[in-house]
C-alpha positions as CSV (number, residue, x, y, z in Angstrom):
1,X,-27.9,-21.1,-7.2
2,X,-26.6,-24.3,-6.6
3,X,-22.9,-25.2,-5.6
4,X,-23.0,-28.9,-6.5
5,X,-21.3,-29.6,-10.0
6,X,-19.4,-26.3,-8.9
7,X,-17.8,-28.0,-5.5
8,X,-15.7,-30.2,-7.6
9,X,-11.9,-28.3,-7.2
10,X,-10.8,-26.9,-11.1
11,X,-8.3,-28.9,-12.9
12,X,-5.1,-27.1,-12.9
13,X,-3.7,-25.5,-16.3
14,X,-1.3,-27.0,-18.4
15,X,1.6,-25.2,-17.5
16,X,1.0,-26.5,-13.7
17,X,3.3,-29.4,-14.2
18,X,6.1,-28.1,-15.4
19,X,8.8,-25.7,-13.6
20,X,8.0,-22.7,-11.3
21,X,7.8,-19.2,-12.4
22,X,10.7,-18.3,-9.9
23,X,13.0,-21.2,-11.5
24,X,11.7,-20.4,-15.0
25,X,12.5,-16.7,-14.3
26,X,16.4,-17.5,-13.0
27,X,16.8,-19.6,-16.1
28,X,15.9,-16.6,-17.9
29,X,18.0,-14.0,-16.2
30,X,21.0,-16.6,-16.0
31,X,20.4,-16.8,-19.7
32,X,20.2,-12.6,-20.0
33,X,23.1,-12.1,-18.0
34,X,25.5,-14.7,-20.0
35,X,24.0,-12.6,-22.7
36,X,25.4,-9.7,-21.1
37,X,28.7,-11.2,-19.9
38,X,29.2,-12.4,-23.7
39,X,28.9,-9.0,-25.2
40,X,30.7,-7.3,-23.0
41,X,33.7,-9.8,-23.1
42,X,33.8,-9.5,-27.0
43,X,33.4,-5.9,-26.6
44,X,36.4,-5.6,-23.7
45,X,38.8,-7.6,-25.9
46,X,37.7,-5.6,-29.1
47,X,38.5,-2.3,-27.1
48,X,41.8,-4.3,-25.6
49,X,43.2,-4.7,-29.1
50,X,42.2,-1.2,-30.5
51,X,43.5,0.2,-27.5
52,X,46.7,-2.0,-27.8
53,X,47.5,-1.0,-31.4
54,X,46.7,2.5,-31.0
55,X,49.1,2.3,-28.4
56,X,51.6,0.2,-30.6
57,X,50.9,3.1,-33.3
58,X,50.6,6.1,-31.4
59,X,53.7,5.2,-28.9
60,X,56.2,3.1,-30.1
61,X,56.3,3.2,-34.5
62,X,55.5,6.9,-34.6
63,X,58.4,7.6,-32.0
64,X,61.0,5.1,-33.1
65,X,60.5,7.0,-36.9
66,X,61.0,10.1,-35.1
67,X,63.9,8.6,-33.2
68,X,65.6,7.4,-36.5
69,X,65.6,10.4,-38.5
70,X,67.0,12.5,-35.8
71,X,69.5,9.2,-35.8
72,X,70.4,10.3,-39.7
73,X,70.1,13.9,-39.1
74,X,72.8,13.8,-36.2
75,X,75.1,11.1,-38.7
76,X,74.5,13.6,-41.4
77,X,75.7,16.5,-39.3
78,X,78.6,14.4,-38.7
79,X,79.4,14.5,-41.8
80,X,78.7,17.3,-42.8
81,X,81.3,18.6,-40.2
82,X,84.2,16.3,-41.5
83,X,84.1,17.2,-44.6
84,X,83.8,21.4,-43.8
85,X,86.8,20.6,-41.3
86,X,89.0,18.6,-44.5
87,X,88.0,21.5,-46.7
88,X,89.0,23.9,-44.8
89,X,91.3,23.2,-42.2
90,X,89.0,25.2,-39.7
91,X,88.1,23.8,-36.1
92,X,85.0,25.9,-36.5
93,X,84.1,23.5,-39.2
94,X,84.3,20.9,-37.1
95,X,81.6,22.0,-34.4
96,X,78.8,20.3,-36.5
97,X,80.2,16.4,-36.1
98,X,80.9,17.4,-32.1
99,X,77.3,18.0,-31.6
100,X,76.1,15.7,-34.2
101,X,78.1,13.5,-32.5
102,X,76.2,13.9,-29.3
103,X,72.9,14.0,-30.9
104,X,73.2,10.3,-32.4
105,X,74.1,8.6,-29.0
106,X,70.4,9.9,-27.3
107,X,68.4,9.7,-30.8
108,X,70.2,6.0,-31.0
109,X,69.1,5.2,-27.4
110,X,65.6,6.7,-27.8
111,X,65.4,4.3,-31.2
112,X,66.7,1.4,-29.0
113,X,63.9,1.4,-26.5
114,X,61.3,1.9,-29.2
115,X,61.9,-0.4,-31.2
116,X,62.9,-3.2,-27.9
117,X,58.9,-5.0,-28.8
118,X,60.1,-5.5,-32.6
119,X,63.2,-7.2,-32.5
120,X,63.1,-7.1,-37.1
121,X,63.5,-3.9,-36.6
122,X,65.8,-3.4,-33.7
123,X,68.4,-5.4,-35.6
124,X,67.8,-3.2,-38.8
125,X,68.4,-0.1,-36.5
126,X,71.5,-1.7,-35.0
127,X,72.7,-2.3,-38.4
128,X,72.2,1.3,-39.2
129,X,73.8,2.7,-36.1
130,X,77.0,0.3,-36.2
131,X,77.2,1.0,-40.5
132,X,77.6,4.7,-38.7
133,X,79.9,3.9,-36.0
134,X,82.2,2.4,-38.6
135,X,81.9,5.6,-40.5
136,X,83.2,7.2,-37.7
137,X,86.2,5.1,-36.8
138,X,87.0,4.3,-40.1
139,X,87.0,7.3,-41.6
140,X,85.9,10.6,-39.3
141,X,88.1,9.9,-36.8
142,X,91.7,9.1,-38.9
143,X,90.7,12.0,-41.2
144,X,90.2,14.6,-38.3
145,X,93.6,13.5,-37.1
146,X,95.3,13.6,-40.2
147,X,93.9,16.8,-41.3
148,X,96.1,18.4,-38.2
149,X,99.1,16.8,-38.6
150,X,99.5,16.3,-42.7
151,X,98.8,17.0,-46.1
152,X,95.3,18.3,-46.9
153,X,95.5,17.5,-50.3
154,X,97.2,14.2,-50.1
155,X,94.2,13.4,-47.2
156,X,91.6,15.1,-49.8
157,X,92.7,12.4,-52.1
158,X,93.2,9.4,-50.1
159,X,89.8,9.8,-47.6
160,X,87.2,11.7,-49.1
161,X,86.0,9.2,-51.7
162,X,86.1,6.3,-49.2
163,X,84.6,8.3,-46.9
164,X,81.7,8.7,-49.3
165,X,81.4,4.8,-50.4
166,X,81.3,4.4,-46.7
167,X,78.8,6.7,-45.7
168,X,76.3,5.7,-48.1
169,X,76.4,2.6,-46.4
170,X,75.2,4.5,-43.4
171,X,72.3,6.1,-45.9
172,X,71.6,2.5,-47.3
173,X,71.2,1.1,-44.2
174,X,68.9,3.9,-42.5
175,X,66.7,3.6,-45.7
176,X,66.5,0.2,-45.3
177,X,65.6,1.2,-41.7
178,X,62.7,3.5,-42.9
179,X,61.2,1.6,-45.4
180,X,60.5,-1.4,-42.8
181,X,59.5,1.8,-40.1
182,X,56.8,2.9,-42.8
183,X,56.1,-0.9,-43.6
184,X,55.3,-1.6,-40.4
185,X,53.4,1.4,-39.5
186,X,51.4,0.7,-42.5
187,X,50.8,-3.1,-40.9
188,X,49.7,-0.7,-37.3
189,X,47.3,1.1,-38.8
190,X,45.7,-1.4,-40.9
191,X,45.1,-3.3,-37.6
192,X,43.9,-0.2,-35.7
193,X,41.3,-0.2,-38.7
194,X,40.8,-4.1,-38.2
195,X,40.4,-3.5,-34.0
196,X,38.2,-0.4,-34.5
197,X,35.7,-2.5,-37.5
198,X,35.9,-5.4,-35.0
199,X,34.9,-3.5,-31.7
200,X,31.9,-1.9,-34.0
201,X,31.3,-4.8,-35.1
202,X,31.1,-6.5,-31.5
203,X,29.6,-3.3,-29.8
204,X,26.4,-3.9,-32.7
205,X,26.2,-7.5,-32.4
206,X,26.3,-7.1,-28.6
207,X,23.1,-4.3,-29.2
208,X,21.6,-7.0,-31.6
209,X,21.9,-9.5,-28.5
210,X,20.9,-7.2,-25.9
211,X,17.5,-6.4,-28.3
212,X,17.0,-10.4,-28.9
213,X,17.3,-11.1,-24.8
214,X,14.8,-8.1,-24.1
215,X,12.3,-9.4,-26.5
216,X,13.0,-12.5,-25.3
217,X,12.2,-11.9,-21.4
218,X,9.2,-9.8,-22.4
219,X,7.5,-12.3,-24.1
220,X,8.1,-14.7,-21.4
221,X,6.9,-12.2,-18.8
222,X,3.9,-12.1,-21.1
223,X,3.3,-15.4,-21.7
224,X,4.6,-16.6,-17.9
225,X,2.8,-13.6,-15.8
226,X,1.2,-10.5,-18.1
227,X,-1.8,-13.0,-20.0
228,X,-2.2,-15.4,-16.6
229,X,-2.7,-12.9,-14.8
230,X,-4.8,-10.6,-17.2
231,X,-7.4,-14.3,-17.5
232,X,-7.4,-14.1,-14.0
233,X,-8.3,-11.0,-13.4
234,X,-11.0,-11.2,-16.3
235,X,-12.5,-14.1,-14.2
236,X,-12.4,-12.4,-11.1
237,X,-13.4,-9.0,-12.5
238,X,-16.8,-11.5,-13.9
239,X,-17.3,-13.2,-10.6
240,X,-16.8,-9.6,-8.5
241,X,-19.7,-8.4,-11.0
242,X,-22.1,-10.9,-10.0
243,X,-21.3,-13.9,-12.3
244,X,-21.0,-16.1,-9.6
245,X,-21.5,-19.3,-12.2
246,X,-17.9,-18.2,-13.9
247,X,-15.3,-20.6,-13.0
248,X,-12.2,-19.3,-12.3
249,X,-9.7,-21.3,-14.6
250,X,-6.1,-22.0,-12.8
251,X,-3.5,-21.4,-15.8
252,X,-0.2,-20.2,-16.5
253,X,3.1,-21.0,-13.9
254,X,2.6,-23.1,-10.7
255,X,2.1,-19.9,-8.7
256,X,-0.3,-18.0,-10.6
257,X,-2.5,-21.6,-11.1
258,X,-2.2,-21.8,-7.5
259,X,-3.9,-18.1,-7.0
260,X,-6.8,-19.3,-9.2
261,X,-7.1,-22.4,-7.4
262,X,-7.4,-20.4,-4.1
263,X,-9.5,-18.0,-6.1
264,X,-12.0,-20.7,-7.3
265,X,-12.0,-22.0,-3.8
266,X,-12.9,-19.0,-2.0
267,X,-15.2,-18.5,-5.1
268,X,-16.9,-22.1,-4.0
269,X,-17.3,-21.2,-0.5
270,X,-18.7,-17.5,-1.1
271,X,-21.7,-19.4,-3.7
272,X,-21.9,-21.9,-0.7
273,X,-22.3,-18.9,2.0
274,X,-24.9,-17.4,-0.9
275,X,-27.2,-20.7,-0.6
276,X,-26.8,-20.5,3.1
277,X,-28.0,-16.7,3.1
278,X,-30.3,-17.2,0.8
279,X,-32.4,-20.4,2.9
280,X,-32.0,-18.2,6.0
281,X,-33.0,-15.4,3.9
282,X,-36.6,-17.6,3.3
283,X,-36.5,-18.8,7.1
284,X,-36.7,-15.2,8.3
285,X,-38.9,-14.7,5.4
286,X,-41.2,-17.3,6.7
287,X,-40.5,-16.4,10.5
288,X,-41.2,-12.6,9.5
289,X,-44.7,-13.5,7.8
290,X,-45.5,-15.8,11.4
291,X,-44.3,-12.4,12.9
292,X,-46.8,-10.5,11.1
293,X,-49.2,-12.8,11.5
294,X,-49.2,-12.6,15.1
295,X,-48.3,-8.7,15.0
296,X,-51.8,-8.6,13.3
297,X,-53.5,-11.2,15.7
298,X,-52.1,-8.9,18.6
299,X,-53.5,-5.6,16.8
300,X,-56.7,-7.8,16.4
301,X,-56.5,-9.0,20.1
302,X,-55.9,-5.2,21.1
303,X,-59.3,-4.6,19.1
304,X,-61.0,-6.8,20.8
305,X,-60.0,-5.8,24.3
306,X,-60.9,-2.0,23.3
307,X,-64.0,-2.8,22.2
308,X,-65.2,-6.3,22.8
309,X,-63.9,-6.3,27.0
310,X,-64.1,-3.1,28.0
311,X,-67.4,-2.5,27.0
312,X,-68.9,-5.5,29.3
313,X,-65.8,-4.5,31.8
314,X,-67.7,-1.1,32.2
315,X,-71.1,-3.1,32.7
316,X,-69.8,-4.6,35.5
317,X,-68.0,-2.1,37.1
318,X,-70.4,0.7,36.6
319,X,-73.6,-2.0,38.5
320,X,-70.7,-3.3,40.8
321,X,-70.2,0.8,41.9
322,X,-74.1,1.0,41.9
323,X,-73.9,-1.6,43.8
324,X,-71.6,-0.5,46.6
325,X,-73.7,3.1,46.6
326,X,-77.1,1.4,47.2
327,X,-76.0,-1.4,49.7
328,X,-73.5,-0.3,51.1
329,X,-73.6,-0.6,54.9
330,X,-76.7,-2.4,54.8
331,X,-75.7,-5.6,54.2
332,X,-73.2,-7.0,57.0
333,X,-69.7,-5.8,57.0
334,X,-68.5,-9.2,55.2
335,X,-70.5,-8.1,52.5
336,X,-69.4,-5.0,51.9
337,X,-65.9,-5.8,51.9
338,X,-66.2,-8.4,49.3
339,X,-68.3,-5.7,47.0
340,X,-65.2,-3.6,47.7
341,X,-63.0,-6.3,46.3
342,X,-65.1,-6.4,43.3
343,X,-65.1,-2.6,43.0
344,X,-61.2,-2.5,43.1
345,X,-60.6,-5.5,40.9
346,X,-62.7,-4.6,38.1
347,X,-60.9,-0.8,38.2
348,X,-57.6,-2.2,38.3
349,X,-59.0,-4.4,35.1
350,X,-59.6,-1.6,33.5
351,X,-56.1,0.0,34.2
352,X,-54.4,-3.1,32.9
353,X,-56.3,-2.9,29.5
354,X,-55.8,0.9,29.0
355,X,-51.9,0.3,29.9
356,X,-51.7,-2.9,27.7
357,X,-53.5,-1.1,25.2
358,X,-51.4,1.9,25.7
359,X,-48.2,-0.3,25.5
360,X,-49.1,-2.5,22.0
361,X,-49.4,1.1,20.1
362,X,-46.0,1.7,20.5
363,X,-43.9,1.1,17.7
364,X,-46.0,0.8,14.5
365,X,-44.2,3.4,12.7
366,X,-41.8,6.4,12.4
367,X,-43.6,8.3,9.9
368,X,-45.0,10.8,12.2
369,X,-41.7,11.6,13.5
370,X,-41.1,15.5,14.1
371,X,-38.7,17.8,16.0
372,X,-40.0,17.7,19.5
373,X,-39.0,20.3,21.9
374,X,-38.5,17.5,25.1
375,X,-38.8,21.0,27.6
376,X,-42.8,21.0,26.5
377,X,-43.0,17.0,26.9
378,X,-42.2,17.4,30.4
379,X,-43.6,20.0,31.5
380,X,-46.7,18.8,29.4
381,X,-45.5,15.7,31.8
382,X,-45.5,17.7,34.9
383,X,-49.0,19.5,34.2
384,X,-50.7,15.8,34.3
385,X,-48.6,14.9,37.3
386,X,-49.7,18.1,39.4
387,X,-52.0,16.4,42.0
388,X,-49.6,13.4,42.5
389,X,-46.2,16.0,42.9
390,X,-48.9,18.4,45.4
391,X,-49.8,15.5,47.4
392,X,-46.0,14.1,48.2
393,X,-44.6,17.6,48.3
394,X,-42.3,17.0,45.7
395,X,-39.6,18.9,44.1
396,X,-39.4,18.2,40.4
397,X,-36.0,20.2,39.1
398,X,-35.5,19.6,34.8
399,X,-33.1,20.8,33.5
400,X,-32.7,22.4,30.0
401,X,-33.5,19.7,27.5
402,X,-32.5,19.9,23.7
403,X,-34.9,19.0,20.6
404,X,-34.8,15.4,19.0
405,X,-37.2,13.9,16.5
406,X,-39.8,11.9,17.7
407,X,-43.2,10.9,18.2
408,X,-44.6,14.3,20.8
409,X,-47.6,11.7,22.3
410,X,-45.3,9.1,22.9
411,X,-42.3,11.7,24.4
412,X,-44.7,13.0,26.6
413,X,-46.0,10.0,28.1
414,X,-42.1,8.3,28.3
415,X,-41.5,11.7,30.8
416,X,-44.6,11.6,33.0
417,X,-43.7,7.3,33.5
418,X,-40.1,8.3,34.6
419,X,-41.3,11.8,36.4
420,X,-43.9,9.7,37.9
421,X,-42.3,6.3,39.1
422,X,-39.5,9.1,40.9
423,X,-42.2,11.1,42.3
424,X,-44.2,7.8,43.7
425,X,-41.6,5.9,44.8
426,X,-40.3,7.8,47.9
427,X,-38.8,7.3,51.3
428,X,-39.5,9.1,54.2
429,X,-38.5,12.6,53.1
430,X,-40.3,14.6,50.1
431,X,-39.4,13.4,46.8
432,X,-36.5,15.6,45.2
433,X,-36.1,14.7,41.4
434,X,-33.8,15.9,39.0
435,X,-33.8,15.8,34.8
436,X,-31.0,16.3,33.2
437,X,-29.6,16.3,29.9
438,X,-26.0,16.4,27.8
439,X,-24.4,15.6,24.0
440,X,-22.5,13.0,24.1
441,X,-21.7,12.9,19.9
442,X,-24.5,11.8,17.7
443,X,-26.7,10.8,20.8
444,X,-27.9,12.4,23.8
445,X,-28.2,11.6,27.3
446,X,-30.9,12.0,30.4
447,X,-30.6,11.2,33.7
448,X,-33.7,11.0,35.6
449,X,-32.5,11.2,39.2
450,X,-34.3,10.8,43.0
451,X,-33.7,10.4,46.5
452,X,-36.2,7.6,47.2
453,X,-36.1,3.7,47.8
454,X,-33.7,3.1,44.8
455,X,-33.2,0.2,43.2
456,X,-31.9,-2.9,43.5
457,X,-28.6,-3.9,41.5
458,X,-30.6,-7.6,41.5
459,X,-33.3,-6.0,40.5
460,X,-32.0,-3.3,37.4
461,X,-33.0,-5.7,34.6
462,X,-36.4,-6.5,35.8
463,X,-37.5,-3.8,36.3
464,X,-38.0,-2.9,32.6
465,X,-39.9,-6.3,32.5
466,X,-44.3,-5.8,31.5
467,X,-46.4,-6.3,34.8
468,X,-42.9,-6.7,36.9
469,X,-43.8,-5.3,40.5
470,X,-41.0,-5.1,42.9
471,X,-43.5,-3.7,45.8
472,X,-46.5,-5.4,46.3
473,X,-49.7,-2.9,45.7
474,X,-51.0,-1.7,49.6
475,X,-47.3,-0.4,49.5
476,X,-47.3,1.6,45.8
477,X,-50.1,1.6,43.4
478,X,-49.8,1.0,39.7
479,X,-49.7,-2.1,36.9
480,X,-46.2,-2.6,36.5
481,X,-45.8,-1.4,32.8
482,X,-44.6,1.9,33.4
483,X,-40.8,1.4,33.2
484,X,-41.8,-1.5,30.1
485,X,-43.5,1.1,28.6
486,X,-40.6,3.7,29.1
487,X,-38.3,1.2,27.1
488,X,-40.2,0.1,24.4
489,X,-41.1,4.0,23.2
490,X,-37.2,4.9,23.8
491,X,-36.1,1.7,21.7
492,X,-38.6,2.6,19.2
493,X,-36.9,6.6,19.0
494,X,-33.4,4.7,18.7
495,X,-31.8,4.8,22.2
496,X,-31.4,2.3,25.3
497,X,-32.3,2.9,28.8
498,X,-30.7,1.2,32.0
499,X,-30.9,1.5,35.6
500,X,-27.3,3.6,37.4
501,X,-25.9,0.9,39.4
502,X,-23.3,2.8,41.0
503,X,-25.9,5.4,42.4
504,X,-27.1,4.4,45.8
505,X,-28.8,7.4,47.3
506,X,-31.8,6.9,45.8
507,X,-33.0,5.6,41.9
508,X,-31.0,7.1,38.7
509,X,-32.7,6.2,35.6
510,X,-30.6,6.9,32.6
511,X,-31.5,6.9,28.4
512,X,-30.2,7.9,25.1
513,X,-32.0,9.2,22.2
514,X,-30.3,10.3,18.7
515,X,-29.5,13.9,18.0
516,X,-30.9,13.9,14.4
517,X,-29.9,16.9,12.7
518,X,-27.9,18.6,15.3
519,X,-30.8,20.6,17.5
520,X,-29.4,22.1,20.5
521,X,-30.3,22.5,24.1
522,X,-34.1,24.1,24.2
């Protein structure tokens, strides 16, 4: 995998030079919502003008019609009381033109007020009413005056055929009246047909528009965010999958071409990151084949010293011992001393190759790991440490300790280095050491704790050092790999171990080792 012809940054889309997705999306919503504002004006006037000449229909002509033939019917009952008075000569007669009478002044004033938007047909109304009120003082009037103080007859004669001509002038006139009434409530209604037509008309084109600007903005969305977005997401959906060759095109809006970009970028630097991990991938590679390589030189080396050192080692310490049995205090005192030197030296040789061996076995593998009871490590531990606890008087107290899974050899020997080194290392009074043990979560922890010459804070690290003495040997025996040893097994079982440097009655020793499967307290 290289990045080379793939570090050059990808050439933006088309659409990158032109306008912005947020500007092109205004546009498109100032376009939607004169849409909107158009059909809804047409549709508000439409509805205006229907509602207008309902109105015109429902409360002005339909009224005023009413208005004017309650208009005739009071003239008519007018005259219909004039003439029954004439004829008869009897005031009861008369009681139909009093009331009539009444009736035309709030029927003409009701027709007045109508009619006050159509001034065509207020004058033909005023025409009506004064053809009536000439009735009335032409004729009504004189002829209810002279019927009380003349001759019926002679007044039958002289008034009731003029009063005729003269009210059919009233009857032409409020004909006239109603035919341009029904005219123009014809005209109303053939507009409230027009205004209704025209606001269906304008509500469907308005729909039509509405459809047209919906289609509209979702094919813009589609081809401004839905298919950019959808090759985008292809590309990265390739690249997530392990395609890391797949350049991410930038298309569609400045925005979205600008995600790519930064897509294609961090795609770049991730292939980049790859060829890094992979060359340090085949540097540890290389360093772990030199590892093995001296992991197997050290097995070999190990070999060699178990077989190949200690066997002449033994040669020369068993003649050396001979040595010191036979001559011993016959040669001079110089003598003997050095033969002890050579005695002590080639036994503490010995030591150091058992511990180192001891020490390089550790760690090969966890394949033998079982649950191991840590109560029988130690006192498995304590058996092997019963002359050295006898001999200092010791009081070794442990506690209850849980199971974990482990190596039992290795275990064992991790508790009789710590039992030991508190044992060995005490002051003036008899050692006192206590093991204990708690869950802390997946882990748990020991405390190996004493009352003898403690530990330096200066000294907690180095203690954990191979071959690190802090005493020098005529004080306290041993190789110095006890404490090393202790680490590397408990590293190898998963936990850590460190030196309390907060206690300072003595030496505190603590560790942690997983729980595995959850195996209480033993």
């Amino acid at each position: 995998m290289t990045s080379g012809p793939e570090g050059r940054r990808p050439r933006r889309g088309a659409d990158e030079s032109g306008p912005g997705l947020r500007r092109r999306l205004s546009l498109l919503f100032v376009v939607a919502a004169g849409v909107v504002a158009l059909v809804v004006t047409v549709a508000t006037v439409s509805l205006v003008h229907l509602t207008d000449t309902r109105q015109a229909l429902i409360d002005k002509i339909d009224p005023a019609s009413l208005a004017a033939g309650q208009l005739l019917e009071a003239y008519l009952d007018e005259e219909t009381g004039v003439r029954g008075y004439i004829l008869s000569q009897n005031v009861a007669f008369a009681q139909p033109y009093v009331s009539g009478n009444h009736d035309q002044q709030v029927a003409y004033t009701q027709l007045a007020s109508e009619l006050r938007s159509y001034p065509h047909l207020l004058a033909l109304a005023e025409a009506a009413h004064e053809a009536g009120q000439n009735w009335n003082l032409d004729f009504a009037i004189p002829s209810i005056i002279s019927t009380r103080s003349g001759d019926p007859a002679t007044i039958q004669d002289q008034l009731l055929g003029p009063g005729k001509v003269r009210f059919d002038t009233v009857r032409t006139r409020f004909a006239a009246l109603d035919a341009a009434l029904s005219a123009q409530r014809t005209d109303t209604g053939a507009a409230l047909s027009d205004a209704t037509e025209q606001l269906v008309a304008a509500l469907a084109f308005g729909l039509l528009l509405l459809l047209l600007a919906g289609l509209a903005i979702e094919r813009a969305l589609r081809a401004w965010v839905v298919v950019p977005l959808a090759d985008l997401g292809g590309s990265v959906r390739l690249v997530a999958d392990g395609e890391l060759s797949h350049r991410v095109a930038a298309v569609g809006p400045p925005e979205i071409a600008r995600v790519g970009d930064d897509v294609e970028a961090m795609r770049l630097r991730i292939v980049n990151e790859l060829d890094q991990v992979a060359a340090a991938r085949a540097d540890l590679a290389e360093r772990n084949r030199d590892l093995q390589r001296s992991n197997e030189e050290l097995e070999q080396f190990a070999y060699v010293a178990s077989h190949d050192l200690q066997e002449p080692l033994r040669k020369v310490t068993s003649f050396v011992q001979l040595l010191q049995a036979r001559y011993e205090h016959q040669l001079d005192p110089r003598a003997d001393e050095y033969i002890g030197f050579a005695v002590d030296g080639a036994r503490r040789m010995q030591a150091l190759i058992d511990d180192l061996l001891t020490f390089s076995r550790v760690g090969r593998t966890t394949a033998s790991f079982v649950a191991v009871p840590l109560d029988a490590c130690a006192q498995a531990a304590l058996q092997g440490l019963g002359e050295l606890v006898a001999e200092t008087g010791a009081t070794v107290d442990v506690g209850r300790l849980p199971t974990v899974p482990g190596d039992p050899v290795l275990l064992t020997s991790l508790w009789q280095n710590l039992i030991g080194n508190a044992v060995k290392f005490h002051g003036d009074d008899p050692p006192v050491v206590l093991v204990e043990a708690r869950r802390e979560g997946p882990r748990w922890w020991f405390s190996v704790t004493d009352n003898g010459i403690g530990i330096e804070p200066r000294h907690a690290d180095r203690v954990f050092v191979i071959f690190q003495r802090l005493h020098g040997r005529d004080a306290f025996g041993g190789t110095g790999i006890g404490l090393a040893l202790c680490r590397k097994i408990i590293e190898f079982h998963g936990g850590t171990i460190w030196v309390d440097r907060d206690f300072t009655a003595g030496a505190r020793l603590c560790f942690t080792l997983p729980a595995g499967t959850g195996e209480g307290v033993g």
